[in-house]
N, C-alpha and C positions, 0 to 999 in steps of 0.2 A: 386126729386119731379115729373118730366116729369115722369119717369121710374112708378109712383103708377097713375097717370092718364091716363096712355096707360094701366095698366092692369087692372084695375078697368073700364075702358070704356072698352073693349075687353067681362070682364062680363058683364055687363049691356046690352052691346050690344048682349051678345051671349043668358042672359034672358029675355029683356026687348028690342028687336028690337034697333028704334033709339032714343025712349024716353030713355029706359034703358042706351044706348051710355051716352047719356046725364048726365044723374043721376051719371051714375057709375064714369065718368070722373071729375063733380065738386065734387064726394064725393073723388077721389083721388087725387084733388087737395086740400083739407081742410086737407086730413090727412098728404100730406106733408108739410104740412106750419106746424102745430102742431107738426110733428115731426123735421124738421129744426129748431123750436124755441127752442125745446127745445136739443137741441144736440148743439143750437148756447150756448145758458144759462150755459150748462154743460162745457162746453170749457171754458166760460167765468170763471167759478170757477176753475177750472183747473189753469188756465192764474195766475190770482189770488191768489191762496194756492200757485202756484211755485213762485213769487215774492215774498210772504210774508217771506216763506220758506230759500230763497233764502239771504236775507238780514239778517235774525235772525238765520240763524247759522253764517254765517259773521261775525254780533256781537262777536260773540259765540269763534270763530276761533282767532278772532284778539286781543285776552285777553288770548289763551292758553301760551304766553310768560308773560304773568304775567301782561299787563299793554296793552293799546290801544295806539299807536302812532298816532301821527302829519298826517304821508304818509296815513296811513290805515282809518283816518280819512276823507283825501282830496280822496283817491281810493273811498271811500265810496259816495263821493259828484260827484266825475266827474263820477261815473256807474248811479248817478241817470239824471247827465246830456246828458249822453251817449244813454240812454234809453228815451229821454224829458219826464221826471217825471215832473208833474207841479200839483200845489194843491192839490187837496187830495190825489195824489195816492203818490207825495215825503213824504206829513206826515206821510201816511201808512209803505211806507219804510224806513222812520228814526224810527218810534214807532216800527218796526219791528228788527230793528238794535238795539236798547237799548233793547229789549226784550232780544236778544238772549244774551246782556252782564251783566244783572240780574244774581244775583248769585241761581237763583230758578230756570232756566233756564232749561227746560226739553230736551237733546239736543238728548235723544233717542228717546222721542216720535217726536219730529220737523224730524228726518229723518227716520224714520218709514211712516209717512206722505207724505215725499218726496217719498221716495220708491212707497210708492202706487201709487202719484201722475204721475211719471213715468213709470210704470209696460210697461214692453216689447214695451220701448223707450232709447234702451243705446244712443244715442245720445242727450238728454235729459238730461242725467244722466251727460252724459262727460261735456256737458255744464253747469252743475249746480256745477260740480268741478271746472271746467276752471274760473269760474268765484268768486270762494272761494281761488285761489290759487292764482289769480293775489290780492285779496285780502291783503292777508296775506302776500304775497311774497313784501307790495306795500314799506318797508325800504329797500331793497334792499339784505335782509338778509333773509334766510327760516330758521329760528332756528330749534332745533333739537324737541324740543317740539311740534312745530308748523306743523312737517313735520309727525310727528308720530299722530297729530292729524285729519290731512288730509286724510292719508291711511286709519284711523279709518274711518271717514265717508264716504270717496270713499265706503270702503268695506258694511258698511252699506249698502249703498241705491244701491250698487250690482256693482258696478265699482272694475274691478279688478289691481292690483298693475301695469299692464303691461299699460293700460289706465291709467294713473294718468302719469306714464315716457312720454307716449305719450302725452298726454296736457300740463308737463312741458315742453318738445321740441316745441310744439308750442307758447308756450308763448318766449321758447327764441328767437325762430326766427323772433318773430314780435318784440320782445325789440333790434334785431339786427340790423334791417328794413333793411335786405340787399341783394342782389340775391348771393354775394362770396359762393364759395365752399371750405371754408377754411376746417380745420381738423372738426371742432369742431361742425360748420353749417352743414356741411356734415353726421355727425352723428346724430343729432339732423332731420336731413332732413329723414335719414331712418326710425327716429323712430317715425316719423309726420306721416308716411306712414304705418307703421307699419311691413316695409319688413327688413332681415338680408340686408348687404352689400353686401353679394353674391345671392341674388333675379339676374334671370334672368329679362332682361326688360319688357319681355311678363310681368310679375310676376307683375312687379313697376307699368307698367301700368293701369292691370287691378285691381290692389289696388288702384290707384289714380283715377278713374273713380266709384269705387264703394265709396270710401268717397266723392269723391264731389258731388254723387246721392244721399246718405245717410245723408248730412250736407247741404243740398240746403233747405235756406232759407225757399221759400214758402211750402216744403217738414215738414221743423220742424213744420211750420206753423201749419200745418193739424192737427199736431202731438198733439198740447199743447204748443207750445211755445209762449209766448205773444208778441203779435207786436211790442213794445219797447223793445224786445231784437234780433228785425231783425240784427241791424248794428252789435250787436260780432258773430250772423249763419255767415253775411258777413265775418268778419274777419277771421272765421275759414274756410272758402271754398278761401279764398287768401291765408291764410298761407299754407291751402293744395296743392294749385297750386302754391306757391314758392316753397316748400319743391320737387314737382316733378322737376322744371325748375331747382334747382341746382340737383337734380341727373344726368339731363342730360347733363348738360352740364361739370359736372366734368366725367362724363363716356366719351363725345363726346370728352374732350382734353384728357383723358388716351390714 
């Protein structure tokens, strides 16, 4: 807004002396308020379509084994708790959940939607799997249907197979909840990062600075992310920064 009342008084000032200053600077003070409102409006729907989005392929996902479990139910309750859903917007997201478990259930057009809703924000995208996968994953079993259904949507809304490995590794390492650098955390930790085993550190580094630039909270913000899904941007810029702290410290005792 500042930036259209300096140039807008600059004109006025450059045709209209100081009255002109005047003029030209509350007219670029009206036009950024009009255009903040409505860029605020546009994010709000934004915000909006991706939660609704987000719980109705959920649905959608957690009946690809044939039936909705007990866990995937409760997964379902603590993400609305997780996110402080209260009043209309939890109904929004339970109405949004049984949508997507309707057998009319349009589950190309709903990630067709997302797709858009995301357009040239993969990290948007990985979050909107991350959180379909702890879904589904929430009995403790990824069945094979389940898993073939995830790729399918990853790939849809533009997530490639390589990002879908990498958000499985992060979810293991936060089910781990532990810094060890056993075999298996270890590999899970390169591929949180997205570097081979043999990355130079330079290499680890500057991948682990460019995801926690890329996944910083108020960063998603900007992006479309809704405010009630601050605390999992948090989770994934901590698992980022566990995933470095065990490379290095299984590199620093080699």
């Amino acid at each position: 807004m500042l930036f259209l009342i300096i140039i807008f008084a600059l004109i006025g000032l450059a045709f209209g002396g100081p009255v002109g200053l005047l003029i030209g600077g509350g007219l670029g003070w009206w036009l950024g308020k009009r255009l903040t409102r409505r860029l605020n409006i546009a994010r709000m729907r934004i915000q909006e379509g991706f939660l609704e989005s987000i719980f109705s392929v959920m649905g959608c996902l957690c009946q690809a084994d044939g039936k909705v479990t007990e866990g995937e139910l409760d997964i379902a309750e603590k993400l609305f708790d997780q996110m402080h859903l209260q009043g209309e917007q939890r109904a929004k997201a339970r109405a949004a959940f049984e949508r997507g478990r309707a057998d009319d259930f349009d589950l190309n057009a709903e990630l067709a939607a997302v797709n858009r809703l995301t357009q040239r924000q993969p990290v948007l995208r990985q979050v909107f799997i991350q959180v379909q996968l702890s879904a589904i994953a929430a009995d403790g079993v990824l069945h094979p249907a389940e898993h073939e259904m995830i790729l399918r949507v990853a790939r849809s809304v533009g997530c490639s197979d390589a990002e879908v490995q990498q958000i499985e590794a992060m979810l293991h390492g936060a089910a781990a909840n532990s810094q060890g650098a056993s075999e298996e955390a270890l590999k899970d930790a390169y591929r949180v990062l997205g570097v081979s085993d043999d990355a130079s550190d330079a290499e680890i580094k500057k991948a682990y600075r460019r995801l926690m630039s890329q996944n910083h909270p108020d960063k998603l913000a900007g992006k479309g992310l809704p405010e009630s899904m601050r605390d999992i941007a948090q989770a994934r810029t901590s698992e980022i920064g566990n995933a470095y702290e065990r490379i290095r410290e299984a590199r620093g005792s080699a």
